[in-house]
C-alpha positions in Angstrom: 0.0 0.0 0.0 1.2 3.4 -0.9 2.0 6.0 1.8 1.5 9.8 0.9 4.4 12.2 1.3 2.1 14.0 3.5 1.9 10.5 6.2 5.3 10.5 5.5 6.5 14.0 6.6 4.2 13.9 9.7 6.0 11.0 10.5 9.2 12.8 10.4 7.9 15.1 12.7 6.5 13.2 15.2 7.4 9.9 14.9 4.4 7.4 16.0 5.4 4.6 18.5 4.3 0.8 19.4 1.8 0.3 22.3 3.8 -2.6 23.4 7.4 -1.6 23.1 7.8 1.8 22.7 10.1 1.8 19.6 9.3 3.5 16.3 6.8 1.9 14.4 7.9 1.9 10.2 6.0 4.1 8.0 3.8 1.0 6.8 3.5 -0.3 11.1 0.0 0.9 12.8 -0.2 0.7 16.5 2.4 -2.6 17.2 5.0 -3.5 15.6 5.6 -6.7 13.5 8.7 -7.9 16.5 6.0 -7.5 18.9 2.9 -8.9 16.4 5.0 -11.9 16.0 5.6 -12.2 19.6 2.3 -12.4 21.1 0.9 -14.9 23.1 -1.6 -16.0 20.8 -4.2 -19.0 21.6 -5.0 -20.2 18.5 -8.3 -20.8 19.8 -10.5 -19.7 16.7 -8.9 -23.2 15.6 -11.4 -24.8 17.6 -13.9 -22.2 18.6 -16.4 -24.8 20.0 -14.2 -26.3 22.7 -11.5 -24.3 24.6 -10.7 -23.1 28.1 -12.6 -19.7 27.3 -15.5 -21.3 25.7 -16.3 -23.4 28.8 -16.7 -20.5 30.7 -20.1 -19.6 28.9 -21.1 -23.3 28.5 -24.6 -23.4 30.1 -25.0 -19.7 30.1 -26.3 -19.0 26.8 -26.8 -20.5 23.6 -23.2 -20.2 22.6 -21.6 -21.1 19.2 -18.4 -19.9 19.0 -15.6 -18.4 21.7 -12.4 -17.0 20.5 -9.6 -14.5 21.5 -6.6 -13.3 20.0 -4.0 -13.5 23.1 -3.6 -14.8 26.1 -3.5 -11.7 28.8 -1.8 -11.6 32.1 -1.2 -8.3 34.4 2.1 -6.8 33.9 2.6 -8.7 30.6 4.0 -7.3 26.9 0.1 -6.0 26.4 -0.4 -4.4 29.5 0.4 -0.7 28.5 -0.9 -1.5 25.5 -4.8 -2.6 26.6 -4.2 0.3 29.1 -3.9 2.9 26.9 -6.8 1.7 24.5 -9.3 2.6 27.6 -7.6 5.0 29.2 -5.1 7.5 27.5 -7.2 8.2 24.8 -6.0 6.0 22.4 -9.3 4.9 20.1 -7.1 3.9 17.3 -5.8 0.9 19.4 -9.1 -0.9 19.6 -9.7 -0.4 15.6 -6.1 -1.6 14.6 -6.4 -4.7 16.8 -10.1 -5.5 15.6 -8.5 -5.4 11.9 -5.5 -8.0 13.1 -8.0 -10.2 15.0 -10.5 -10.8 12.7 -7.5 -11.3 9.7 -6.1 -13.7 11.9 -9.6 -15.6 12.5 -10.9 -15.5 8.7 -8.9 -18.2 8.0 -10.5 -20.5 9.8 -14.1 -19.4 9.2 -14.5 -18.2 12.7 -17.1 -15.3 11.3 -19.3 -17.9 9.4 -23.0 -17.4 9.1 -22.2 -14.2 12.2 -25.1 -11.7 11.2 -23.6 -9.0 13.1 -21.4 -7.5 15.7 -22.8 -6.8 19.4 -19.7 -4.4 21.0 -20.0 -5.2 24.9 -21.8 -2.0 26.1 -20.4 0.5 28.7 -22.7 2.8 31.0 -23.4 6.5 29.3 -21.2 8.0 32.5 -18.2 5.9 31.4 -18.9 6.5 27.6 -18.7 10.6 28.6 -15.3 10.1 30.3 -13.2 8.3 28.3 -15.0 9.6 25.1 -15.7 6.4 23.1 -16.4 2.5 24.5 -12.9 0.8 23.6 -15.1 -2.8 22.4 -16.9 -0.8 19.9 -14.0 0.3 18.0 -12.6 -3.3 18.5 -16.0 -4.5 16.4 -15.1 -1.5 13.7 -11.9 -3.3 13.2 -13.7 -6.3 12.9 -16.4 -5.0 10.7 -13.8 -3.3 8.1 -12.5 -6.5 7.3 -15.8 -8.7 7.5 -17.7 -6.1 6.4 -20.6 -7.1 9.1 -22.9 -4.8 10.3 -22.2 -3.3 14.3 -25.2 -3.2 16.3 -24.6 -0.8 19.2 -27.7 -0.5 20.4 -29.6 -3.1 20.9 -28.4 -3.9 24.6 -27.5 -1.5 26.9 -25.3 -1.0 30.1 -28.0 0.5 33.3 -25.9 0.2 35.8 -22.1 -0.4 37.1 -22.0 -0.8 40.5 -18.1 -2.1 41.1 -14.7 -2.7 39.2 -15.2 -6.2 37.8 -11.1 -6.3 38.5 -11.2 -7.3 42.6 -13.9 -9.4 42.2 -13.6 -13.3 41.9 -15.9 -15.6 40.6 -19.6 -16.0 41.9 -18.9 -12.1 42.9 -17.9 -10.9 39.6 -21.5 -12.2 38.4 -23.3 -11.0 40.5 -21.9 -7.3 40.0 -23.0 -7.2 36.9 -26.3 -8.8 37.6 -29.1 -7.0 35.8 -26.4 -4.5 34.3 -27.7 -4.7 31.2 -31.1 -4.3 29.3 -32.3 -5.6 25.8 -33.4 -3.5 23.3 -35.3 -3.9 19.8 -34.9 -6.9 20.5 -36.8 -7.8 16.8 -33.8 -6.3 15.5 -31.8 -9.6 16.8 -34.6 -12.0 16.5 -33.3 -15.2 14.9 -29.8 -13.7 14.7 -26.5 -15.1 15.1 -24.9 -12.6 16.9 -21.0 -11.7 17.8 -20.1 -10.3 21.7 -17.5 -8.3 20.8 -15.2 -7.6 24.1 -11.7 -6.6 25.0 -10.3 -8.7 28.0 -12.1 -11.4 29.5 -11.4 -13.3 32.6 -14.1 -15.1 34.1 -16.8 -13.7 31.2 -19.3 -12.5 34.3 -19.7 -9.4 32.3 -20.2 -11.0 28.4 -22.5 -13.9 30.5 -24.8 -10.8 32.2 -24.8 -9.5 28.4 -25.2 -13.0 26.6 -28.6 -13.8 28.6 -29.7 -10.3 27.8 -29.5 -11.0 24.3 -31.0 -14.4 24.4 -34.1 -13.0 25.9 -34.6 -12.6 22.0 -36.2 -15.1 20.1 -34.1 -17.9 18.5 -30.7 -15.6 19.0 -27.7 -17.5 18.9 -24.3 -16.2 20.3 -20.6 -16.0 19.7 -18.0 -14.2 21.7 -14.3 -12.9 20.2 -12.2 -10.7 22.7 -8.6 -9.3 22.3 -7.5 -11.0 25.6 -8.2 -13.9 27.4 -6.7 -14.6 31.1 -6.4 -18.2 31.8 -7.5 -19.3 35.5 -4.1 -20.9 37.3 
Protein backbone atom coordinates (compact mmCIF):
# COMPACT_ATOMS: atom_id res chain seq x y z
CA UNK A 1 0.00 0.00 0.00
CA UNK A 2 1.20 3.44 -0.86
CA UNK A 3 2.05 5.95 1.83
CA UNK A 4 1.45 9.77 0.90
CA UNK A 5 4.42 12.24 1.35
CA UNK A 6 2.11 14.01 3.55
CA UNK A 7 1.92 10.54 6.20
CA UNK A 8 5.33 10.54 5.53
CA UNK A 9 6.53 14.01 6.61
CA UNK A 10 4.15 13.93 9.65
CA UNK A 11 5.98 10.96 10.51
CA UNK A 12 9.16 12.75 10.40
CA UNK A 13 7.93 15.12 12.73
CA UNK A 14 6.55 13.24 15.19
CA UNK A 15 7.36 9.95 14.90
CA UNK A 16 4.39 7.43 16.05
CA UNK A 17 5.36 4.62 18.53
CA UNK A 18 4.27 0.75 19.41
CA UNK A 19 1.83 0.27 22.26
CA UNK A 20 3.80 -2.64 23.44
CA UNK A 21 7.40 -1.62 23.10
CA UNK A 22 7.75 1.82 22.71
CA UNK A 23 10.09 1.78 19.58
CA UNK A 24 9.35 3.53 16.29
CA UNK A 25 6.85 1.93 14.42
CA UNK A 26 7.88 1.93 10.24
CA UNK A 27 5.97 4.11 7.98
CA UNK A 28 3.78 0.97 6.84
CA UNK A 29 3.50 -0.35 11.14
CA UNK A 30 0.02 0.93 12.80
CA UNK A 31 -0.19 0.70 16.51
CA UNK A 32 2.39 -2.57 17.23
CA UNK A 33 5.04 -3.53 15.55
CA UNK A 34 5.63 -6.66 13.55
CA UNK A 35 8.67 -7.86 16.52
CA UNK A 36 6.02 -7.54 18.90
CA UNK A 37 2.90 -8.87 16.40
CA UNK A 38 5.03 -11.89 16.02
CA UNK A 39 5.64 -12.24 19.63
CA UNK A 40 2.27 -12.40 21.13
CA UNK A 41 0.92 -14.93 23.08
CA UNK A 42 -1.61 -15.99 20.76
CA UNK A 43 -4.16 -18.99 21.62
CA UNK A 44 -5.04 -20.17 18.47
CA UNK A 45 -8.32 -20.82 19.76
CA UNK A 46 -10.46 -19.74 16.72
CA UNK A 47 -8.89 -23.20 15.58
CA UNK A 48 -11.38 -24.76 17.64
CA UNK A 49 -13.95 -22.18 18.64
CA UNK A 50 -16.41 -24.78 20.00
CA UNK A 51 -14.24 -26.29 22.66
CA UNK A 52 -11.50 -24.29 24.58
CA UNK A 53 -10.69 -23.07 28.11
CA UNK A 54 -12.56 -19.71 27.34
CA UNK A 55 -15.47 -21.30 25.74
CA UNK A 56 -16.33 -23.40 28.76
CA UNK A 57 -16.75 -20.50 30.65
CA UNK A 58 -20.13 -19.60 28.85
CA UNK A 59 -21.09 -23.34 28.53
CA UNK A 60 -24.57 -23.36 30.14
CA UNK A 61 -25.01 -19.70 30.08
CA UNK A 62 -26.34 -19.00 26.78
CA UNK A 63 -26.80 -20.52 23.57
CA UNK A 64 -23.23 -20.16 22.64
CA UNK A 65 -21.60 -21.06 19.23
CA UNK A 66 -18.37 -19.89 19.04
CA UNK A 67 -15.60 -18.44 21.70
CA UNK A 68 -12.37 -17.03 20.50
CA UNK A 69 -9.56 -14.47 21.48
CA UNK A 70 -6.64 -13.34 20.05
CA UNK A 71 -3.97 -13.49 23.05
CA UNK A 72 -3.57 -14.78 26.07
CA UNK A 73 -3.51 -11.69 28.81
CA UNK A 74 -1.85 -11.61 32.12
CA UNK A 75 -1.21 -8.33 34.43
CA UNK A 76 2.09 -6.78 33.89
CA UNK A 77 2.58 -8.75 30.56
CA UNK A 78 4.05 -7.29 26.91
CA UNK A 79 0.15 -5.96 26.37
CA UNK A 80 -0.37 -4.42 29.45
CA UNK A 81 0.38 -0.73 28.50
CA UNK A 82 -0.94 -1.46 25.47
CA UNK A 83 -4.77 -2.62 26.57
CA UNK A 84 -4.17 0.27 29.14
CA UNK A 85 -3.91 2.92 26.92
CA UNK A 86 -6.76 1.70 24.52
CA UNK A 87 -9.35 2.56 27.61
CA UNK A 88 -7.65 5.00 29.18
CA UNK A 89 -5.05 7.45 27.47
CA UNK A 90 -7.22 8.20 24.81
CA UNK A 91 -6.04 6.05 22.38
CA UNK A 92 -9.35 4.90 20.14
CA UNK A 93 -7.15 3.93 17.30
CA UNK A 94 -5.82 0.93 19.40
CA UNK A 95 -9.07 -0.86 19.64
CA UNK A 96 -9.68 -0.40 15.64
CA UNK A 97 -6.08 -1.58 14.55
CA UNK A 98 -6.36 -4.73 16.83
CA UNK A 99 -10.07 -5.48 15.65
CA UNK A 100 -8.50 -5.40 11.91
CA UNK A 101 -5.51 -7.97 13.14
CA UNK A 102 -8.03 -10.24 14.96
CA UNK A 103 -10.52 -10.81 12.69
CA UNK A 104 -7.51 -11.32 9.67
CA UNK A 105 -6.15 -13.71 11.88
CA UNK A 106 -9.62 -15.65 12.49
CA UNK A 107 -10.92 -15.48 8.74
CA UNK A 108 -8.88 -18.21 7.96
CA UNK A 109 -10.49 -20.53 9.82
CA UNK A 110 -14.07 -19.36 9.18
CA UNK A 111 -14.48 -18.19 12.67
CA UNK A 112 -17.15 -15.26 11.30
CA UNK A 113 -19.28 -17.93 9.37
CA UNK A 114 -23.04 -17.43 9.06
CA UNK A 115 -22.22 -14.22 12.17
CA UNK A 116 -25.06 -11.68 11.24
CA UNK A 117 -23.61 -8.98 13.06
CA UNK A 118 -21.43 -7.47 15.75
CA UNK A 119 -22.77 -6.75 19.37
CA UNK A 120 -19.69 -4.36 21.03
CA UNK A 121 -19.96 -5.20 24.92
CA UNK A 122 -21.77 -2.04 26.10
CA UNK A 123 -20.38 0.46 28.71
CA UNK A 124 -22.66 2.81 31.04
CA UNK A 125 -23.35 6.50 29.31
CA UNK A 126 -21.22 7.95 32.51
CA UNK A 127 -18.24 5.85 31.41
CA UNK A 128 -18.90 6.54 27.61
CA UNK A 129 -18.68 10.57 28.63
CA UNK A 130 -15.25 10.14 30.32
CA UNK A 131 -13.24 8.29 28.29
CA UNK A 132 -15.01 9.64 25.14
CA UNK A 133 -15.67 6.37 23.11
CA UNK A 134 -16.44 2.51 24.53
CA UNK A 135 -12.87 0.79 23.59
CA UNK A 136 -15.09 -2.83 22.38
CA UNK A 137 -16.89 -0.76 19.89
CA UNK A 138 -13.98 0.33 18.04
CA UNK A 139 -12.64 -3.27 18.47
CA UNK A 140 -16.05 -4.50 16.42
CA UNK A 141 -15.06 -1.53 13.71
CA UNK A 142 -11.85 -3.26 13.20
CA UNK A 143 -13.74 -6.31 12.85
CA UNK A 144 -16.43 -5.00 10.71
CA UNK A 145 -13.81 -3.27 8.09
CA UNK A 146 -12.48 -6.50 7.34
CA UNK A 147 -15.81 -8.73 7.47
CA UNK A 148 -17.69 -6.08 6.37
CA UNK A 149 -20.63 -7.10 9.12
CA UNK A 150 -22.88 -4.77 10.26
CA UNK A 151 -22.23 -3.27 14.30
CA UNK A 152 -25.18 -3.22 16.29
CA UNK A 153 -24.61 -0.82 19.23
CA UNK A 154 -27.73 -0.46 20.37
CA UNK A 155 -29.64 -3.13 20.87
CA UNK A 156 -28.43 -3.91 24.59
CA UNK A 157 -27.49 -1.46 26.87
CA UNK A 158 -25.28 -1.04 30.06
CA UNK A 159 -28.02 0.55 33.25
CA UNK A 160 -25.91 0.20 35.76
CA UNK A 161 -22.10 -0.43 37.08
CA UNK A 162 -22.03 -0.80 40.51
CA UNK A 163 -18.13 -2.05 41.08
CA UNK A 164 -14.69 -2.67 39.20
CA UNK A 165 -15.20 -6.19 37.78
CA UNK A 166 -11.15 -6.27 38.45
CA UNK A 167 -11.23 -7.34 42.58
CA UNK A 168 -13.89 -9.36 42.22
CA UNK A 169 -13.63 -13.26 41.92
CA UNK A 170 -15.92 -15.62 40.64
CA UNK A 171 -19.65 -15.98 41.89
CA UNK A 172 -18.91 -12.06 42.90
CA UNK A 173 -17.92 -10.88 39.63
CA UNK A 174 -21.54 -12.24 38.36
CA UNK A 175 -23.26 -10.97 40.55
CA UNK A 176 -21.85 -7.30 39.98
CA UNK A 177 -22.99 -7.18 36.87
CA UNK A 178 -26.30 -8.85 37.62
CA UNK A 179 -29.11 -6.97 35.75
CA UNK A 180 -26.36 -4.48 34.35
CA UNK A 181 -27.69 -4.70 31.18
CA UNK A 182 -31.07 -4.31 29.30
CA UNK A 183 -32.25 -5.60 25.81
CA UNK A 184 -33.38 -3.50 23.30
CA UNK A 185 -35.34 -3.89 19.82
CA UNK A 186 -34.93 -6.90 20.52
CA UNK A 187 -36.80 -7.83 16.79
CA UNK A 188 -33.83 -6.30 15.52
CA UNK A 189 -31.75 -9.57 16.76
CA UNK A 190 -34.56 -11.99 16.54
CA UNK A 191 -33.26 -15.20 14.86
CA UNK A 192 -29.85 -13.67 14.72
CA UNK A 193 -26.48 -15.06 15.05
CA UNK A 194 -24.90 -12.64 16.90
CA UNK A 195 -21.03 -11.72 17.76
CA UNK A 196 -20.12 -10.25 21.67
CA UNK A 197 -17.50 -8.33 20.77
CA UNK A 198 -15.23 -7.59 24.11
CA UNK A 199 -11.66 -6.58 25.01
CA UNK A 200 -10.29 -8.74 28.00
CA UNK A 201 -12.15 -11.42 29.45
CA UNK A 202 -11.35 -13.27 32.55
CA UNK A 203 -14.11 -15.09 34.10
CA UNK A 204 -16.84 -13.69 31.22
CA UNK A 205 -19.32 -12.54 34.26
CA UNK A 206 -19.66 -9.44 32.30
CA UNK A 207 -20.20 -11.00 28.41
CA UNK A 208 -22.48 -13.90 30.55
CA UNK A 209 -24.83 -10.81 32.23
CA UNK A 210 -24.84 -9.46 28.42
CA UNK A 211 -25.18 -12.99 26.63
CA UNK A 212 -28.59 -13.82 28.63
CA UNK A 213 -29.73 -10.35 27.84
CA UNK A 214 -29.47 -11.04 24.34
CA UNK A 215 -31.01 -14.35 24.44
CA UNK A 216 -34.12 -13.05 25.91
CA UNK A 217 -34.60 -12.57 22.03
CA UNK A 218 -36.22 -15.13 20.08
CA UNK A 219 -34.06 -17.89 18.46
CA UNK A 220 -30.70 -15.60 19.02
CA UNK A 221 -27.66 -17.54 18.89
CA UNK A 222 -24.32 -16.24 20.29
CA UNK A 223 -20.58 -15.96 19.65
CA UNK A 224 -17.99 -14.19 21.67
CA UNK A 225 -14.33 -12.95 20.20
CA UNK A 226 -12.23 -10.67 22.75
CA UNK A 227 -8.58 -9.28 22.31
CA UNK A 228 -7.50 -11.01 25.60
CA UNK A 229 -8.24 -13.88 27.44
CA UNK A 230 -6.73 -14.63 31.07
CA UNK A 231 -6.44 -18.19 31.84
CA UNK A 232 -7.47 -19.34 35.51
CA UNK A 233 -4.14 -20.93 37.28
Amino acid sequence: MKTSLLTRLFDTISPRTCSVCGQRLAINEQVICASCLLHLPLTHYERHALDNEMARLFWGQFLVERVAALFFYEPKSMVTQMIYDMKYRSMPEIGETMGVIVARQFMPEQFFEGIEAIVPMPITRRRQWQRGYNQSMEIARGISRVTALPIYNNVVRRVSFQRSQTTQQGEERLHNVEDAFRLEHSERVEGKHLLIVDDIVTTGATVIACGRELAKARDVRISVLSLGFTKSG
